[in-house]
N, C-alpha and C positions, 0 to 999 in steps of 0.2 A: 670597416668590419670585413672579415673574412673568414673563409673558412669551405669546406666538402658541400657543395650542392648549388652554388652561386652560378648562375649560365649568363650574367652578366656578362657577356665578352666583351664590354668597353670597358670594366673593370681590370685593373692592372694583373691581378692574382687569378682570377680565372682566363684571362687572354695568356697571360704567360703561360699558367699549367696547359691549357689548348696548344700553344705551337710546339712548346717541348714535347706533346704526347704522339705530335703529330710529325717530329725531328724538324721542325721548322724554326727558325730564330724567332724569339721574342721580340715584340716591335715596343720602344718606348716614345709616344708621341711627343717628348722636353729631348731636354737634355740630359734627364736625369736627377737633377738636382731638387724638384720639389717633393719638402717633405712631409709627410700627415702621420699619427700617431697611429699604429695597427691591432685591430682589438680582434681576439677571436670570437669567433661566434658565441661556442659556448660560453667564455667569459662576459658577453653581452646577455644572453638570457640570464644567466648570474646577477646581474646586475640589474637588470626591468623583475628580477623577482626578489630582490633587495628591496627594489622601490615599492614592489606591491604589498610586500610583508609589512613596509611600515606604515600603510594608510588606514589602519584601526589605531594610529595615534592621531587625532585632529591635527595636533601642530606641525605635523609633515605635509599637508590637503597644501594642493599645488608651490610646492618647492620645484625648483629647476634641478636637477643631476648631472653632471657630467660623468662620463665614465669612459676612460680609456687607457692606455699602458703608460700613459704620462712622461712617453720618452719619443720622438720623432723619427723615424728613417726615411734616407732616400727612396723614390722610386729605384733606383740603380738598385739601392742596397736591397730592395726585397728581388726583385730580377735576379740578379746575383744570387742571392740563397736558393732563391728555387730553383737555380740553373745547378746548384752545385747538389739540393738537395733530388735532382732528377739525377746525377748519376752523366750527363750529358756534357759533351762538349760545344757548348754553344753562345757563340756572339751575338749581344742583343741587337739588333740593329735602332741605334738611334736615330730614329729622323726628325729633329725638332732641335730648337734653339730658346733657352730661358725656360719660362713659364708657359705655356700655351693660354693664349688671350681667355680671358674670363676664369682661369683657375687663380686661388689665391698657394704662394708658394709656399709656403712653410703655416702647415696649419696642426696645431696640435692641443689638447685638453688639459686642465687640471682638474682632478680626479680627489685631489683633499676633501670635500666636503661626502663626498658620498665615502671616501675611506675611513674618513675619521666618525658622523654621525650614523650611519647605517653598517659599519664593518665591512662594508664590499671592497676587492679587490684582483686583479687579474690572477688567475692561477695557471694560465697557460705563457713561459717565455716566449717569444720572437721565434726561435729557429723550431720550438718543439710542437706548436703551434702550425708553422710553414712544413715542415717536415710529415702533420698527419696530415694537411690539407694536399700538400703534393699526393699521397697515396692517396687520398681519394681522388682525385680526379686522372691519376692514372689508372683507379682500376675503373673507373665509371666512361672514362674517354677514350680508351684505348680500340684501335681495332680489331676485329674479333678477323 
């Protein structure tokens, strides 16, 4: 998940908008390569209120949900937009090779069963998504 208010800086999306805001390179601890499915926040509370709307049906009382854009990106590939959506000219600096031990590489959701029996689904794309998250953490991290 991500999105405007995250100060997780181990976090890939708020560590990146931090050194961009700061003209510093982005650090990508891989190589780049692993990929995980990116849900916007708001699309996420979307989603936990899809689930809560439909617990005055018994026959939903502990179902499992997944929910997510049901499509994978690189780390690089979100680095990349956000670098392009700063406006910035800047090289990530990759320090890392593969996987980094204990992360799994390629992790991403299917989202059919909450699409098809509750109607939930993402309304924010990939870039438009990264594009409001960048402004906010430029106007919220910027130096005054």
């Amino acid at each position: 998940m991500y999105g405007g208010g995250d100060f997780n800086f181990s976090r890939i999306v708020p560590d990146t908008a931090r050194a961009l805001v700061r003209g510093e390179r982005p650090v990508i601890r891989s190589d780049g390569t692993p990929e995980r499915d990116y849900i916007h926040a708001p699309d996420a509370v979307d989603a936990y209120l899809a689930i809560a709307n439909s617990l005055d049906d018994p026959a939903m009382h502990g179902r499992a949900w997944n929910a997510g854009a049901g499509r994978p990106y690189s780390v690089r590939e979100i680095v990349d937009r956000l670098v392009a959506d700063s406006g910035r000219d800047a090289e990530p600096d990759v320090q890392g090779e593969g996987t980094p031990n204990g992360e799994i590489d390629r992790e991403f959701l299917d989202s059919s069963r909450i699409r098809e029996e509750l109607g939930w689904e993402p309304r924010w794309e990939l870039d438009d998504g990264l594009r409001e998250t960048w402004a906010w953490y430029e106007r919220h991290l910027r130096r005054d």
